[in-house]
N, C-alpha and C positions, 0 to 999 in steps of 0.2 A: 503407517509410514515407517519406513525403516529410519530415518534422522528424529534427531530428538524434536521436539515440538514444546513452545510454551507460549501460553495466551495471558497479556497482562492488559489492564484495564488503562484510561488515558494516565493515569501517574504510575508506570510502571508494574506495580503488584501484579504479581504474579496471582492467577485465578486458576491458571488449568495446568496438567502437565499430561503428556503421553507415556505408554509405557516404554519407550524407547528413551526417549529423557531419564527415567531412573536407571535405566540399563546405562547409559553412557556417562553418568554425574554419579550417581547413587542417592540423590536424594528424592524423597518422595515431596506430592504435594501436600501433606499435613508437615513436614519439615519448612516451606518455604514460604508458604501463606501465614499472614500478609506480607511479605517482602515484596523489597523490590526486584525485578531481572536482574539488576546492577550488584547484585550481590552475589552473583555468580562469575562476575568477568575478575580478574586476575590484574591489575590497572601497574603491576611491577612490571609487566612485559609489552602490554598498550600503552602507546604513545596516544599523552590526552589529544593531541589535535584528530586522533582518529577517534575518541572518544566523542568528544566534539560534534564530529561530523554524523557517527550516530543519533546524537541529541537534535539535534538541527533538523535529520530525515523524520525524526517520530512527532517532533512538533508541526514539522512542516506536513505530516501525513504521508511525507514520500518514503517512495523503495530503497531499502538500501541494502549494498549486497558488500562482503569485506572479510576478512580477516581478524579475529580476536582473542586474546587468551581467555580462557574461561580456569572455572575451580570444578573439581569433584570435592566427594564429602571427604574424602580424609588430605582435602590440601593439598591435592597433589595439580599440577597446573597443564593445561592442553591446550596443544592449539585448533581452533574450528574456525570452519566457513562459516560467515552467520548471514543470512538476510533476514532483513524487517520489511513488514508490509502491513499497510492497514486495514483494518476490515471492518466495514458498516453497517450493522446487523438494525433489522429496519423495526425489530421490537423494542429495542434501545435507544437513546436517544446519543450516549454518547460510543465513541467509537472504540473498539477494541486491536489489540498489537497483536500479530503473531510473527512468532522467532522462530527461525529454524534454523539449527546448526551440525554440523558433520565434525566428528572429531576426527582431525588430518593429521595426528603424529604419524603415524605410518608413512604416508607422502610426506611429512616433513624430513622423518629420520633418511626417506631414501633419497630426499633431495640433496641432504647433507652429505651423505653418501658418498652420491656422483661426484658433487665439488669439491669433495676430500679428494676421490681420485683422481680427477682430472689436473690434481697439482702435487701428486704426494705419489708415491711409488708403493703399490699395494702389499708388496711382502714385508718392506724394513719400515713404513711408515715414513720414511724422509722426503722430502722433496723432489720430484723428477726434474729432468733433462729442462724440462719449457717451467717450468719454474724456478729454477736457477738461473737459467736464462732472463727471467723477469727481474729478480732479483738482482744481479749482477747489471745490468742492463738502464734500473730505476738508482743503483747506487752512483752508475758511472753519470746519470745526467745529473743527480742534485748532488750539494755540497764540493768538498776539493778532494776527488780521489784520488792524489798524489804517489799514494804509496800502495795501490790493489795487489795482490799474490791470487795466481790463480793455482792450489795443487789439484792434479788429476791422479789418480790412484788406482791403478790394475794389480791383482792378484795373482802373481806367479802360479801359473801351473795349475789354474783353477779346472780346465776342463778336464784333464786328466783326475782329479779329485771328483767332479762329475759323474764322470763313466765308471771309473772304480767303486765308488763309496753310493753313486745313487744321486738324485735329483733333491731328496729328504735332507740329506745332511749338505750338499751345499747348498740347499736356503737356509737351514740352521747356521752356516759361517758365515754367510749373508749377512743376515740378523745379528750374529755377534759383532760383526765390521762394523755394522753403524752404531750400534751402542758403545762401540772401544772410541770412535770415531766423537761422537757426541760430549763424551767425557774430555773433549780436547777443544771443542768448539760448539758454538750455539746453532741450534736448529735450525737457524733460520740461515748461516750459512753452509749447510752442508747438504749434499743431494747423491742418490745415488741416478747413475748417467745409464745405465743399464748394464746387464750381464755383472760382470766383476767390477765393474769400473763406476769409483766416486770423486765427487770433486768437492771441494776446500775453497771457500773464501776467508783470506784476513785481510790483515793492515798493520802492516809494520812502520813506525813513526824514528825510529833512531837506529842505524849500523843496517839498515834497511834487508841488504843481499845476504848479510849474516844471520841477521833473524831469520828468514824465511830460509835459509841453508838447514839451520839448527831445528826449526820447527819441521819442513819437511824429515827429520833425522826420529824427530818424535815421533811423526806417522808410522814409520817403518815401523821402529823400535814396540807403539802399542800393536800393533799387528804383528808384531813377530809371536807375541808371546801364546802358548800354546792352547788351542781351542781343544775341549772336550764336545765327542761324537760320541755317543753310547759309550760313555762311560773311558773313551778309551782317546788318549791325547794327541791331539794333530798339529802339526807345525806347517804355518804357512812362512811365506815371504812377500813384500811388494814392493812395485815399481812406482817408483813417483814422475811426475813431468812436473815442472815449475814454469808459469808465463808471468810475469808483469806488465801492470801498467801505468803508462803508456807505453813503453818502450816496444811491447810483443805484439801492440792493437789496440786501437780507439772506440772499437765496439766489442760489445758482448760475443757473439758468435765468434771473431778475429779471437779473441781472448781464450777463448771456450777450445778451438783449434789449435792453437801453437800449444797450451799447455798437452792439451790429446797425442797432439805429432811428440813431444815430449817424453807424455807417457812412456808413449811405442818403441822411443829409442832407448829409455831406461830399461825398458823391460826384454829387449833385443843385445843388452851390454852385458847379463845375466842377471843370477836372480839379486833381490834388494839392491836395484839399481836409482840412482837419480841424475837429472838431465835437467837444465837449464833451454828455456828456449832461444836458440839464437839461429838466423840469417845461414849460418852453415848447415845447421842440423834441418832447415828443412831443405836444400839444396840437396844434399845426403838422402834424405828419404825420396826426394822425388829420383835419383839415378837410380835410388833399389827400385821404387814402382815402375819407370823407363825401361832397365834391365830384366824385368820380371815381366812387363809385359815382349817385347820383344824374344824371351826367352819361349815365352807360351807362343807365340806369334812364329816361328820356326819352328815349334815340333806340329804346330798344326797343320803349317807345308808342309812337312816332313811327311806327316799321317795321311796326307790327302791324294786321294786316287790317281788326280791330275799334276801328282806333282812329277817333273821330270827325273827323268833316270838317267843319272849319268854315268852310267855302264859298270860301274861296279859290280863284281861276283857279289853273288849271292848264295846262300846256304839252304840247301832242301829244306823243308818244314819238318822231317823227322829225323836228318842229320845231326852227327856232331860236330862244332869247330874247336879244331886240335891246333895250337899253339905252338 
């Protein structure tokens, strides 16, 4: 059998072991005889009511299938599938155990894995988008979130450092954004939102709009300061958006928005801009989106076959027009 195997007699002691057992623990069976099985489970990581429940199936002769840390020989601790089962060997009178377990660090580590990413952004290690969202979301229903700041944080000029410099080094400015970023707030409030863009939760308790004015000024100010690419010094800029609450939104996503719409306008007024969200400024950005789309919406008349001609000259296709 490829999984470990061990046969213990009705009190436990261990009697037999397979060679896949020493391969997976490292101990043999002149190391464990007479012990017990129970000197190989790990009881700092099992919870006794599962412990328990083991005990209850080997008296009671039943099957039992679960989960349990076990030990190898140098101490070190793992986790395995284990089923018990009994066996009634009919030259015997009393009954003997057999155990079998798989050791599952590997599924364990890549379960961790998944659940690391599914809430944590895989290059900078911080928080993604739907976890910030959870977070911001679990803050605003319990306690009195009277004073919430939401910063959203875009990086002047990022894709142009992109295309120029390569994919390599802006995940390296990446990576330095959250770490400048980290050293200003706790983990648990800060996320990056995707592409350049990270967002910032505090809680300003006294001069409220001045704190969060002077704080977003810190963003800037650690992000201005000059990141090293191979060796050789690069200076960014950023835009911040500011939303509070309640004033900007009473949910997370409302919140998560006005600060974004924020962003876009700080980083639209040039570079190391900041923007408060207000009632105006999103009335503002929707005539630029209205204008912009109507703007595309007339050259596409314009372009299209069936648009009408209303008689104006026209110029040969290898002509020149002279002024």
């Amino acid at each position: 059998m490829q999984e470990a195997v061990l046969v213990t007699d009705g009190n436990g002691t261990i009697l037999r072991v397979n060679p896949a057992f020493s391969r997976t623990t490292g101990f043999g069976l002149d190391e464990l005889s007479p012990k017990s099985w129970r000197h190989l489970l790990d009881t700092t990581y099992t919870d006794r009511e599962t412990l328990r429940e083991v005990l209850r199936a080997r008296k009671g002769n039943q099957y039992w299938r679960g989960e349990l840390w076990c030990r190898r020989k140098d101490q070190a601790s793992f986790p395995a599938l284990v089923s018990l089962s009994t066996y009634h060997d009919p030259l015997i009178s009393e009954a003997r155990y057999i155990i079998v377990f798989s050791d599952i660090s590997h599924y364990k580590q890549a379960q961790a894995k998944l659940a690391f990413l599914s809430k944590h952004d895989p290059l900078t290690g911080l928080s993604n988008r739907d976890q910030f969202r959870f977070v911001l979301s679990h803050r605003l229903d319990t306690g009195n979130p009277s004073n919430l700041w939401i910063y959203c944080i875009g990086l002047d000029r990022f894709k142009s450092i992109n295309s120029s410099l390569g994919d390599d080094a802006g995940d390296q400015i990446l990576q330095q954004v959250g770490k400048r970023l980290l050293t200003l707030v706790g983990v648990e409030h800060l996320a990056r939102l995707g592409n350049d863009e990270f967002a910032v939760l505090t809680e300003a308790l006294e001069d409220a709009e001045e704190q969060a004015s002077h704080f977003a000024m810190q963003l800037q100010s650690i992000l201005a300061e000059p990141y090293e690419i191979d060796g050789r010094p690069l200076f960014l800029t950023a835009g911040v958006g500011v939303a509070h609450y309640p004033d900007d939104g009473a949910q997370a996503d409302d919140l998560l928005q006005a600060a974004q719409a924020a962003m876009a306008q700080a980083k639209q007024s040039g570079r190391q801009g900041l923007k408060f969200f207000s009632a105006e400024l999103t009335q503002e950005a929707r005539s630029h989106i209205d204008m912009i789309g109507h703007l595309r919406g007339a050259a596409n008349v314009a372009n299209s076959p069936s648009s009408i001609n209303l008689g104006l000259p026209t110029a040969p296709t290898n002509s020149r027009l002279r002024l």
